[in-house]
N, C-alpha and C positions, 0 to 999 in steps of 0.2 A: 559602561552603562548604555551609551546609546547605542552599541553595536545590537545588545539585546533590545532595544526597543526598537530599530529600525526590523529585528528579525522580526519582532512583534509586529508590527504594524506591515512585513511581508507575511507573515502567516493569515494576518488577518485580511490581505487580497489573494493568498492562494487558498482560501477557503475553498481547507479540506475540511456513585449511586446505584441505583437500580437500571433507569435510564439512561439509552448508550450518550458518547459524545459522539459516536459517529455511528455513521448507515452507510450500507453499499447495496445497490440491486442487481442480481444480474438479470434480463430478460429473457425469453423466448428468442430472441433475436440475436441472444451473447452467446446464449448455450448452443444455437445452432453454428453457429460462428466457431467456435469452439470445439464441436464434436467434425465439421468438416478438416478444420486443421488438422484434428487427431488421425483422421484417415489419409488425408493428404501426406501426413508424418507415417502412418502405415503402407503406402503405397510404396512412399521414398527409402523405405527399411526393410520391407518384409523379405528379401533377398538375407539379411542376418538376424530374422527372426528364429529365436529354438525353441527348437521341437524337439522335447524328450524322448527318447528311444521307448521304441515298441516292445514289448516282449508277452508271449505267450504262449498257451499248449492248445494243438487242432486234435481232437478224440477222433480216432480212426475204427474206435471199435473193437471188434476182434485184432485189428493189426496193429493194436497198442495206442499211440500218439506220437505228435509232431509237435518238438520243441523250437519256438522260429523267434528272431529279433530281426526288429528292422531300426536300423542305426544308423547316424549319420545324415540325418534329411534336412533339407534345403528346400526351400521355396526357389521355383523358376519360374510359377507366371504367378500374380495375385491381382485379380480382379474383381475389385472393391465399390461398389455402387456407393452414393451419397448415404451415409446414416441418417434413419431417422429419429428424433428426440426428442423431446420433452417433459413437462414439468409435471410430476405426480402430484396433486395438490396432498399435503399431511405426510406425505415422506420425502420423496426425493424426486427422482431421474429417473424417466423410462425413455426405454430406448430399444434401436434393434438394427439389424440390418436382414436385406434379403437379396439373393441371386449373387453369395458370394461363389465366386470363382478360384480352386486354387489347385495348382497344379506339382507335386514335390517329385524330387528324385531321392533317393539313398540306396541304400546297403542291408541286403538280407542275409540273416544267416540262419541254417536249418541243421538241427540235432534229430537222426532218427535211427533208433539203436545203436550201430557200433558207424551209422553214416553219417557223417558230416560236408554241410556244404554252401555255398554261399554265391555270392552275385550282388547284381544292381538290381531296383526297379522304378519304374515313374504309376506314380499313385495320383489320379486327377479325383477332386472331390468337384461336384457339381452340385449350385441350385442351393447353396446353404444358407437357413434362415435361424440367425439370433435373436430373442428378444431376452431384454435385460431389464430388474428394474432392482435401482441403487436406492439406497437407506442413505440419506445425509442428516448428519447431526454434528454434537460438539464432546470433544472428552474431558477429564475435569480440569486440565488445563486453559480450558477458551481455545483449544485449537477444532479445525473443522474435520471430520471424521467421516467415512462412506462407508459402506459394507452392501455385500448383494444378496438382497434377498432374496432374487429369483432370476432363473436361466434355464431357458425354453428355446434349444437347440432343434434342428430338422436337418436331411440331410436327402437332396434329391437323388443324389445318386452318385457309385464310385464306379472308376474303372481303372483293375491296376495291370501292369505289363513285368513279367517278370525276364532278367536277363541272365546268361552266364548257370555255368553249372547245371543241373539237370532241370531248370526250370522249366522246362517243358512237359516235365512228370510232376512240378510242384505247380504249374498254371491248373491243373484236376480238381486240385483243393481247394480254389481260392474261394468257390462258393461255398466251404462247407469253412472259410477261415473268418469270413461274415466278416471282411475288413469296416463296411458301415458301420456296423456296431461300435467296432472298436474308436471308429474315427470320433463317431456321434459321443461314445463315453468320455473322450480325452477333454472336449472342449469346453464345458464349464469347468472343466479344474482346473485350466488352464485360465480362464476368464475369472474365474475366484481367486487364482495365485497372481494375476496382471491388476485387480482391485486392492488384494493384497500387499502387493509393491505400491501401488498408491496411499495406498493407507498409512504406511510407514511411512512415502513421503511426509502427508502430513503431519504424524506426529514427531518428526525431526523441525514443523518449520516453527520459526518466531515468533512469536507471539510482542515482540517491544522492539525497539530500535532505537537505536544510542544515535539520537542525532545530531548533538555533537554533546565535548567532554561535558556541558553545562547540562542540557537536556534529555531526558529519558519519553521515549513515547512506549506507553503500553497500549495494545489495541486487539486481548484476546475479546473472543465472543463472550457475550453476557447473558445470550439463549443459544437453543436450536434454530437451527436455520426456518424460518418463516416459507414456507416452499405452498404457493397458489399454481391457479390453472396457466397463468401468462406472466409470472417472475419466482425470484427467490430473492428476500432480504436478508439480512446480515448485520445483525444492531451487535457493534462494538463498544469496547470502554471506550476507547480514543480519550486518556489520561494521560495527560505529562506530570513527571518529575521532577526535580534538581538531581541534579549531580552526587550532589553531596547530602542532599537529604530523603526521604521518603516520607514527606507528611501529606497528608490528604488537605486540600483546600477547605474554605467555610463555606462554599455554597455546593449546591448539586448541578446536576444536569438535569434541564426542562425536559417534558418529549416533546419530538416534531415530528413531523411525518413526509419524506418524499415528494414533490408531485410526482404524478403516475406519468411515464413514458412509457411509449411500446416502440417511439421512432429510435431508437439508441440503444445500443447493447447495455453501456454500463450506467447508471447512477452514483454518486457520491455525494452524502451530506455531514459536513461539518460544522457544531456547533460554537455557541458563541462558549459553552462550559470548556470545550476543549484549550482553545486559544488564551482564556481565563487562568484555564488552570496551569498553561504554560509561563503566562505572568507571574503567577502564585509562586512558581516554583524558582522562576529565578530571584521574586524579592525574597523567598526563604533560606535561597541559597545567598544572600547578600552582593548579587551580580548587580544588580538596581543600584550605585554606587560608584563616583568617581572624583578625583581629586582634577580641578582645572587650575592652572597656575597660568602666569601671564606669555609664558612660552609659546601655550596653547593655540594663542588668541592669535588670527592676522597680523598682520603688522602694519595693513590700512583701515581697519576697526576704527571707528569712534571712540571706541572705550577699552582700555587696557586697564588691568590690575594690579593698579597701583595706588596709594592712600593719596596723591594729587591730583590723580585723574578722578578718583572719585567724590573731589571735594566739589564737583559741579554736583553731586546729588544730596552730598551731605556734607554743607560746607564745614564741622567742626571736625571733622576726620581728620585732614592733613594738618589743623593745627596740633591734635593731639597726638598723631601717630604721622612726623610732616616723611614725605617722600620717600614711602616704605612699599616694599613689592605684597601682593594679596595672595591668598589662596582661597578656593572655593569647592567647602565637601558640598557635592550634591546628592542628594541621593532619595530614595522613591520613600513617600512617608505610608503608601497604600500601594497595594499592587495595578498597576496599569490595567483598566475595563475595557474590553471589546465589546461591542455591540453592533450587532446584526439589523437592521431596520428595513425596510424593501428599497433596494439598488443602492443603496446606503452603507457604508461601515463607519463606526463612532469610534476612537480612542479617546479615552479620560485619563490624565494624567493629576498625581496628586503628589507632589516634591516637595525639598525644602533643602534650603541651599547658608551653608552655613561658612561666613565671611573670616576668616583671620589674616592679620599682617607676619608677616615673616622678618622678625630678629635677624641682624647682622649675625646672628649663633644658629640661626634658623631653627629657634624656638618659634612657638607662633602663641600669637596673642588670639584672643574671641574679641570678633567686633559688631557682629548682631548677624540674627538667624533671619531669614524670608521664607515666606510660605509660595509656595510656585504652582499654579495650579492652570493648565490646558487643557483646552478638548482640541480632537482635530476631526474631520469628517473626511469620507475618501471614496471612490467609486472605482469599481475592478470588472476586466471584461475579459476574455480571451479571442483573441483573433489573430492567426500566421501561425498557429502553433505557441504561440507566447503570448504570456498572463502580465497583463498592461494595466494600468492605473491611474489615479490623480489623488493628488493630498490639498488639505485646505487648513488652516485654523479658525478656527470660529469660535475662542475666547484664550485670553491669554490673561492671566490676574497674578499680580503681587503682593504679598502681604508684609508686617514688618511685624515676626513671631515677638524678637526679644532682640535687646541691642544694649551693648554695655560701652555705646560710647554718647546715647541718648536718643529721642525721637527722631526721626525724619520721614520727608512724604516719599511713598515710594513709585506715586504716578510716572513720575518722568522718568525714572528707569525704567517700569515697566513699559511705556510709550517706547523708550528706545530698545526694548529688547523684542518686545513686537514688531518694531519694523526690522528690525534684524534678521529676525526669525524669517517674516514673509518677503524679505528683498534678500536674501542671501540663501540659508538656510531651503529654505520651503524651492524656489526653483531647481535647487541642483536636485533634490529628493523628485522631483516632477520629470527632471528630466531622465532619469533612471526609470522611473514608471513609464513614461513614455515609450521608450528606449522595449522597457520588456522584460523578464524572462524567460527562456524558453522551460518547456514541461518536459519533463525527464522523461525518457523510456528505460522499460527493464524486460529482461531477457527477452531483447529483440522485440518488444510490443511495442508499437507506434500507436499514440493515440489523434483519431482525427475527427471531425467532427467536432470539434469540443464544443461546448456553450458554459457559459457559468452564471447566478444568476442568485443576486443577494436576497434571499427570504427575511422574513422576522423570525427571529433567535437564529438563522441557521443561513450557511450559505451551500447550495447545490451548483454539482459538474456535473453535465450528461457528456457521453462520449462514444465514439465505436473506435472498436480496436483493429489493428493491423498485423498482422504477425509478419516479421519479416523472415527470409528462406536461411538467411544463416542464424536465424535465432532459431531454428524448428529444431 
């Protein structure tokens, strides 16, 4: 139980219905970021980029026709200018490049009548201009979807060099083989098959993550992508589960809204529903729940679990049940509340801890129920790369539910389990926040820059991102 509640109260400082439990933005600033990487990643590649073989017929007229394949091509120069990109407001991504440069070698082969014949050549295309503009949406899954609506190629100009074989009789034709044409027709079906391969990424990725055997996180999309002139949002479920069950919480998700960043590539907000409903699921999964025995306890505690130690709180105990070892179920009577507040985070705890003596047979007797109830408040920052904090209690109350060995005041236990709490307990958890976690990277992205920054209902992370060279 408290291994889940301390996750709890980490989820609730890494703060990540209809209404999402979470939002992501990317900016103008992430997608440029992102579209250089891409060509960065094309400049580093384009030497094993393919090119599907050429084939065609040159009409000679009267002297029949010229059946020719060019096969086998390879890029040897590609000279790639900065992309430029942005945000279509109402659909997607427009984008384009211009003044690409590229230069290929391959293998020609030539069928004409009963002659056949072949060689090399190097084909340089000059001067070419893309312009693109991608559809982003969602499919019925919640995963994120692109398609291209539109590709407006140009083509400044070609010059090809042929080698080998009688290319010296086939250099005659090349203006009547209008390689341009050809060149200019291959490239958006080639840039609609490279979207295509994207696409199918997407519809392979995730949509939940098992994050660990207790917790399920679901986090498809709950609209289309929201796509303005200077970002694109992204409202998730960001729902947890159990394990072992699949029931929906009793409350919903609020909305909240972003603040607007243009300094930061990324945004992230996670609500207080999200973190809520990860409580929900582990009290529904019955993880909220542990047995304490006197084992447990220190062995320089004040108070061990046994019916003569506890005859300083309730002196008729160890008369009735004299020098007997204790057990305590405790376990969550409500699901654990996070609450969001400005630079603030609130956990509400609501227990109840339920006392028996243990038989020489190690039957256990009932010796009265307590009602357990804390709040704790906490403050979270990021700085060095690592998500730092501080924990407080600010009420700690005991109750006495029901007792079948008779009345007793339950102050002074509480008084001593309060200081317990804040002189043992509460520093070693302080000192761990202190201490840190660092923020995970995935597939090579470094995230720097971070800032984090407690809202009401919801905590936000802005961020810019780093692609590192062996994650490309």
């Amino acid at each position: 139980m408290w291994r889940c509640l301390l996750a709890l109260l980490s989820l609730g400082l890494c703060a990540f219905g209809v209404n999402p439990g979470m939002k992501a933005t990317l900016t103008s600033k992430g997608l440029q970021y992102g579209a250089d990487v891409v060509a960065d990643w094309l400049r580093q590649r384009a030497g094993g980029l393919h090119i599907p073989d050429i084939s065609g017929e040159i009409d000679l007229g009267l002297l029949g026709s010229v059946d020719y394949t060019l096969s086998r091509m390879r890029v040897v120069q590609f000279d790639l200018p900065g992309p430029t990109v942005g945000f279509y407001e109402g659909t997607g991504v427009k984008g384009g490049v211009a003044n690409l440069n590229i230069i290929i070698e391959g293998d020609w082969n030539l069928r004409y009548l009963l002659i056949r014949d072949s060689g090399t050549f190097e084909l340089g295309v000059y001067n070419v201009e893309v312009s693109l503009l991608l559809e982003l949406g969602r499919d019925p899954a919640g995963r994120p979807s692109v398609s291209c609506l539109q590709c407006d190629p140009h083509i400044g100009g070609t010059q090809v060099n042929f080698h080998g074989g009688l290319s010296w009789i086939y250099k005659r034709f090349v203006d009547r083989f209008s390689i341009e044409q050809i060149v200019l027709n291959k490239i958006c079906p080639m840039v609609e098959d490279s979207v295509g391969v994207l696409e199918g990424h997407l519809a392979q990725m995730k949509v939940s993550i098992q994050v660990n055997p207790s917790l399920l996180l679901e986090f498809p999309l709950i609209n289309t992508p929201v796509v303005q002139t200077s970002d694109m949002e992204l409202d998730l479920k960001g729902e947890f589960y159990g394990g072992q069950t699949h029931i929906e919480p009793p409350f919903t998700a609020e909305p909240f809204e972003l603040p607007w960043d243009r300094g930061h590539m990324i945004s992230v907000g996670v609500s207080e529903f999200s973190l809520n409903s990860a409580a929900f699921a582990c009290l529904s999964d019955g993880l909220l729940q542990a047995n304490i025995t006197d084992s447990m306890i220190p062995k320089g505690s004040p108070i061990h679990l046994n019916t003569s130690n506890f005859g300083v709180f309730i002196p008729q105990l160890p008369k009735q049940f004299p020098n007997m070892l204790m057990m305590l179920l405790t376990y969550a009577t409500e699901a654990p509340v996070v609450s969001f507040q400005p630079d603030m985070v609130t956990l509400r705890l609501s227990m109840a801890a339920k006392a028996f003596a243990i038989e020489p047979d190690n039957s256990l007797v009932p010796l009265f129920k307590l009602g357990v109830y804390a709040n704790f408040s906490g403050k979270a920052s990021i700085s060095d790369g690592m998500l730092k904090g501080s924990l407080e209690m600010t009420n700690f109350t005991l109750s006495l539910d029901s007792s079948e060995v008779g009345p007793f005041e339950t102050v002074p236990l509480q008084n001593l389990l309060s200081f317990g709490i804040k002189m043992k307990f509460l520093p070693e958890v302080n000192a761990k926040l202190r201490a840190g976690f660092p923020i995970p990277t995935t597939y090579g992205i470094h995230w720097v820059n971070l800032s984090l920054k407690v809202n009401q209902g919801f905590v936000s992370v802005v961020t810019d991102a780093q692609v590192s060279s062996a994650g490309g």
